[in-house]
KEDO-340701 format. One record per residue (C-alpha): residue in three letters; residue number from 1; x, y, z. Coordinates in nm, 4 decimals, padded with zeros to 6 digits, m for minus. Each point is the difference from the previous one (the first is absolute). Layout:
BEGIN
@kolza Ala; guse NUM; px X; py Y; pz Z
...
***
This chain:
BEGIN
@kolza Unk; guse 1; px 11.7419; py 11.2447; pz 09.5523
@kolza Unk; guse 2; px m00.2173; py m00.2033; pz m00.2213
@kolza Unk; guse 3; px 00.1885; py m00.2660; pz m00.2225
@kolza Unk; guse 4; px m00.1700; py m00.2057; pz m00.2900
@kolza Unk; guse 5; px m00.2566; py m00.2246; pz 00.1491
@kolza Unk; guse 6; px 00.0354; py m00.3473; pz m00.0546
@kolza Unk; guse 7; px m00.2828; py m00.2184; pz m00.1701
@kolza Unk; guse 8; px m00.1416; py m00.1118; pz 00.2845
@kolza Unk; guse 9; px 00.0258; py 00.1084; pz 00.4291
@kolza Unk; guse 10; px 00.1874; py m00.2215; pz 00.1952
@kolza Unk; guse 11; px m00.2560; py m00.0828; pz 00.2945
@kolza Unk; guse 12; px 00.1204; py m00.1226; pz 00.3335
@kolza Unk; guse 13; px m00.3020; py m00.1298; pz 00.2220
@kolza Unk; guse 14; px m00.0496; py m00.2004; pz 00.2707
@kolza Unk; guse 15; px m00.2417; py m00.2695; pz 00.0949
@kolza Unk; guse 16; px m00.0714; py m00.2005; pz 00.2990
@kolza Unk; guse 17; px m00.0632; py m00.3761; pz m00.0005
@kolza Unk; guse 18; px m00.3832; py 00.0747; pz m00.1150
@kolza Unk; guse 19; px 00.1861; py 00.0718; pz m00.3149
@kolza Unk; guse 20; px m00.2566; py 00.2569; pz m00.0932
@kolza Unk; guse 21; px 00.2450; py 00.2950; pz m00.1413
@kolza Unk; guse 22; px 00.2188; py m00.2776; pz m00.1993
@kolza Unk; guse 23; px m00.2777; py m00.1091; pz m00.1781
@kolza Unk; guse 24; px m00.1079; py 00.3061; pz m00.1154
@kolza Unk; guse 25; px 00.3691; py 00.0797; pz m00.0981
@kolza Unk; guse 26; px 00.0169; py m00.3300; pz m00.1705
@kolza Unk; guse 27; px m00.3051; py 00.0963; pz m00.2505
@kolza Unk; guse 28; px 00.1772; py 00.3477; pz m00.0868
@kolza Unk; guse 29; px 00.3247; py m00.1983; pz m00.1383
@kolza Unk; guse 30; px 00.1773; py 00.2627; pz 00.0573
@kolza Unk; guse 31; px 00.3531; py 00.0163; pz 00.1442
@kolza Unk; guse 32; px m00.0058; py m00.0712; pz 00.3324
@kolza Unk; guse 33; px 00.2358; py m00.0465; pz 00.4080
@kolza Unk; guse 34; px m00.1561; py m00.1145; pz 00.2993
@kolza Unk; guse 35; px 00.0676; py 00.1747; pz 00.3183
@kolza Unk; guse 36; px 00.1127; py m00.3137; pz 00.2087
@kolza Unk; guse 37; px m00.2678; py m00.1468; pz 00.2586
@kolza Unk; guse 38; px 00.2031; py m00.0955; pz 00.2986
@kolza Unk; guse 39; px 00.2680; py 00.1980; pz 00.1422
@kolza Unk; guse 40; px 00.2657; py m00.2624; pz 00.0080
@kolza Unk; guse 41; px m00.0330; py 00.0303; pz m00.4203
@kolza Unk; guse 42; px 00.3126; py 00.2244; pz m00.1491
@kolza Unk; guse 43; px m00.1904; py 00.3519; pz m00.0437
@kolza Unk; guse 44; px m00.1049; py 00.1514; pz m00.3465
@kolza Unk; guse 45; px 00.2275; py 00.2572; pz m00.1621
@kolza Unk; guse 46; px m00.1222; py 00.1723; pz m00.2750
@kolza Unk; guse 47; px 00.2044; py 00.2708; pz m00.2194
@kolza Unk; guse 48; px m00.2852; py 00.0719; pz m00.2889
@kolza Unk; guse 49; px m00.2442; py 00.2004; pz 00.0461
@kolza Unk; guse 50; px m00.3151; py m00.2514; pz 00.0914
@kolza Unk; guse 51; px m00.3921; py 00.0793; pz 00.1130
@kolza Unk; guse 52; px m00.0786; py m00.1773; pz 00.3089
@kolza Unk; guse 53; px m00.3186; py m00.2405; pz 00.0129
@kolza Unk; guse 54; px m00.0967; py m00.0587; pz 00.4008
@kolza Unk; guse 55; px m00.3043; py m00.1593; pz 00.1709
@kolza Unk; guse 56; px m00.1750; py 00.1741; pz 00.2851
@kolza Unk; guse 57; px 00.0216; py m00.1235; pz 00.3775
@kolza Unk; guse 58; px m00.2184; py 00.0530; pz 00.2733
@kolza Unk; guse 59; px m00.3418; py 00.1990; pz m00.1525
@kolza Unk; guse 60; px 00.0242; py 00.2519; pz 00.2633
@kolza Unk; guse 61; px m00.1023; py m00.2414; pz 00.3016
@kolza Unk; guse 62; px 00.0436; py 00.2747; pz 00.3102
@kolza Unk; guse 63; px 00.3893; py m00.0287; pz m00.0412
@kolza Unk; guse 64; px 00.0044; py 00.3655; pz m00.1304
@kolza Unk; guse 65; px m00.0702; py 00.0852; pz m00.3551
@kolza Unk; guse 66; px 00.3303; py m00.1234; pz m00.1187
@kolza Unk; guse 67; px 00.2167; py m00.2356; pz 00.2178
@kolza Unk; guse 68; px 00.0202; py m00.2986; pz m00.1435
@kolza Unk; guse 69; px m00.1400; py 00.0689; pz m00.3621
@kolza Unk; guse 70; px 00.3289; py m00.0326; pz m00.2209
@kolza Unk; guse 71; px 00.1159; py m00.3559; pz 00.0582
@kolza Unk; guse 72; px 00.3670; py 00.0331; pz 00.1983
@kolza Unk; guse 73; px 00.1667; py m00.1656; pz m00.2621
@kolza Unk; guse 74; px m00.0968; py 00.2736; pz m00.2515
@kolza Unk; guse 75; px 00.1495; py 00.2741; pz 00.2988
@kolza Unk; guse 76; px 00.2768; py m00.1817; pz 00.0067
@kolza Unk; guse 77; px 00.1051; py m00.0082; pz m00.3767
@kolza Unk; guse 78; px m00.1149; py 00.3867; pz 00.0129
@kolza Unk; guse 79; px 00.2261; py 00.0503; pz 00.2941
@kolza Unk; guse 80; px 00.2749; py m00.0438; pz m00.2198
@kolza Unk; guse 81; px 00.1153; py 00.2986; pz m00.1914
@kolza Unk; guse 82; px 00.1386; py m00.1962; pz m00.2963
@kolza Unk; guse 83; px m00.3801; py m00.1117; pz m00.0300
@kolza Unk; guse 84; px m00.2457; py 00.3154; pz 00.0681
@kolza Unk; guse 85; px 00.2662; py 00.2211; pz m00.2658
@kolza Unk; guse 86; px m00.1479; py m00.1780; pz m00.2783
@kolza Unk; guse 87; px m00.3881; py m00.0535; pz 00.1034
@kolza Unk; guse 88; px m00.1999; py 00.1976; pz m00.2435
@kolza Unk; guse 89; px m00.3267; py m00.1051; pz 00.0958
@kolza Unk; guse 90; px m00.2350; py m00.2431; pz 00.2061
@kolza Unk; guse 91; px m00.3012; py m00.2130; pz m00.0795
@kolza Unk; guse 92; px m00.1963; py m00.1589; pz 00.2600
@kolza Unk; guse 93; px m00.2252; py m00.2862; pz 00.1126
@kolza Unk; guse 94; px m00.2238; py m00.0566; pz 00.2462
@kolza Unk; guse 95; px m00.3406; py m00.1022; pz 00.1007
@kolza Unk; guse 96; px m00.3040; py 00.2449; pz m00.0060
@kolza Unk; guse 97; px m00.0928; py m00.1933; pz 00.3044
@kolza Unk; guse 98; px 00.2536; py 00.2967; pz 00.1923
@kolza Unk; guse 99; px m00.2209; py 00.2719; pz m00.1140
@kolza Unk; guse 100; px 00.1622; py 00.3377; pz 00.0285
@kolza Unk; guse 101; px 00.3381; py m00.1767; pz 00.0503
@kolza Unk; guse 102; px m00.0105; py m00.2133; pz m00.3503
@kolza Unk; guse 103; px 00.3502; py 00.0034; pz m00.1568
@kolza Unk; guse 104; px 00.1212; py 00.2441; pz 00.2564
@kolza Unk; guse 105; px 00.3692; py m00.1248; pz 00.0014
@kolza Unk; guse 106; px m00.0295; py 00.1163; pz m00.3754
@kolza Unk; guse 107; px m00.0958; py 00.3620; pz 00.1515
@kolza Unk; guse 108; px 00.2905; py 00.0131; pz 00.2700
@kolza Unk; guse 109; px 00.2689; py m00.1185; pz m00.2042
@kolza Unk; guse 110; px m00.1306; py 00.2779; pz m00.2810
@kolza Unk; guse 111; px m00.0170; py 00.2722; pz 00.2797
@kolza Unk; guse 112; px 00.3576; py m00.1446; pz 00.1950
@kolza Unk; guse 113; px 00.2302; py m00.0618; pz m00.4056
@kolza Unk; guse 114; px m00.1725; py 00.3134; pz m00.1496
@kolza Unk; guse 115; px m00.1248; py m00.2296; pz m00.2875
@kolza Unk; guse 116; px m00.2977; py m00.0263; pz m00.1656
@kolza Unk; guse 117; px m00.2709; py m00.2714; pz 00.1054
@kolza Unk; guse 118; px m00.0957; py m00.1147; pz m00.3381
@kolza Unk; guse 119; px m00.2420; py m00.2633; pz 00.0502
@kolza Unk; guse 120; px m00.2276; py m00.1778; pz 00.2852
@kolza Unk; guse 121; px m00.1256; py m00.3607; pz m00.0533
@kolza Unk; guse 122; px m00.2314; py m00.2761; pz 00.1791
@kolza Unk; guse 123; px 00.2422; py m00.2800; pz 00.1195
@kolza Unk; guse 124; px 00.1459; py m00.1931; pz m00.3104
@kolza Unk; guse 125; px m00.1932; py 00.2172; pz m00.2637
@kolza Unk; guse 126; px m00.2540; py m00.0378; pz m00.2650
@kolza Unk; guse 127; px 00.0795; py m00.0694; pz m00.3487
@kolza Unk; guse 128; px m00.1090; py 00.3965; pz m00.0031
@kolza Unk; guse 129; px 00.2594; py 00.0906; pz 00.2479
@kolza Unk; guse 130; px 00.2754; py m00.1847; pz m00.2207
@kolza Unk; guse 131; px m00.1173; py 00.1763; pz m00.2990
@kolza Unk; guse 132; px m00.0161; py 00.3375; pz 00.1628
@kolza Unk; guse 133; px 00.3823; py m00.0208; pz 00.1434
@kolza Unk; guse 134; px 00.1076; py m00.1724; pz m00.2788
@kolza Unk; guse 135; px m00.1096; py 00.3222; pz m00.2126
@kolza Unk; guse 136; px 00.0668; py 00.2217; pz 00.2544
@kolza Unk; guse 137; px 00.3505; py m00.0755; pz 00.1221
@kolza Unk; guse 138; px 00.1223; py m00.0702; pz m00.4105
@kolza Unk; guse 139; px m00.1825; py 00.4046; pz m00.0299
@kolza Unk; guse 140; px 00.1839; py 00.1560; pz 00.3429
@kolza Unk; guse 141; px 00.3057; py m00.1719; pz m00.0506
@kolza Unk; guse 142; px 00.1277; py 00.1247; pz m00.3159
@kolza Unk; guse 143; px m00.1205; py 00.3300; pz 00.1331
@kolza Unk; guse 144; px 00.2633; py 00.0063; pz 00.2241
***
């Protein structure tokens, strides 16, 4: 089932106004699609295979260990079978701040697509964390 990998992963992310998660995609230059904000936007399609980059809601505040981590835009896109056929893997952000729940929409997406959760970073990154999945991804990706 594996084809040639292309040079680099496609990476579809999404980002709220903080802007955290598009800055750190921003400093990868990489190629990149935004899962739309608002719902009134037209919805992302995407028919390559991609590695999602999501922020983490919520920090486990009594809601139950999960509701509300993955942002409902990112559900949304994933709802959509065109989409979660060519996820191939998840990073996350998130603040320490949540404790035990730090980048857990990275973990539920992982356990939910059956895709690997390849790497878990502090809001918009460090010049470290842009290093590490610059490396990384260009490594796994041509693995694939």
């Amino acid at each position: 089932m594996s084809a040639v990998a292309t040079s680099a992963p496609l990476l579809v992310f999404f980002s709220s106004t903080s802007g955290n998660t598009a800055r750190f995609i921003q400093k990868l230059g990489l190629p990149a699609s935004r899962i739309p904000l608002h719902p009134n936007e037209p919805p992302l399609v995407i028919d390559e295979p991609f590695v999602l980059v999501t922020p983490t809601y919520g920090g486990g505040q009594g809601r139950g260990e999960e509701k509300g981590a993955v942002p409902k835009q990112v559900v949304r896109f994933l709802n959509d079978e065109r989409n979660r056929r060519h996820l191939r893997g998840v990073i996350s952000a998130g603040n320490t701040n949540f404790g035990e729940s730090f980048c857990l929409a990275g973990d539920i997406i992982s356990r939910k697509c059956d895709v690997p959760h390849l790497y878990r970073l502090e809001l918009f990154g460090t010049p470290e964390d842009v290093d590490r999945v610059s490396d990384g991804l260009d490594r796994w990706w041509h693995l694939q």
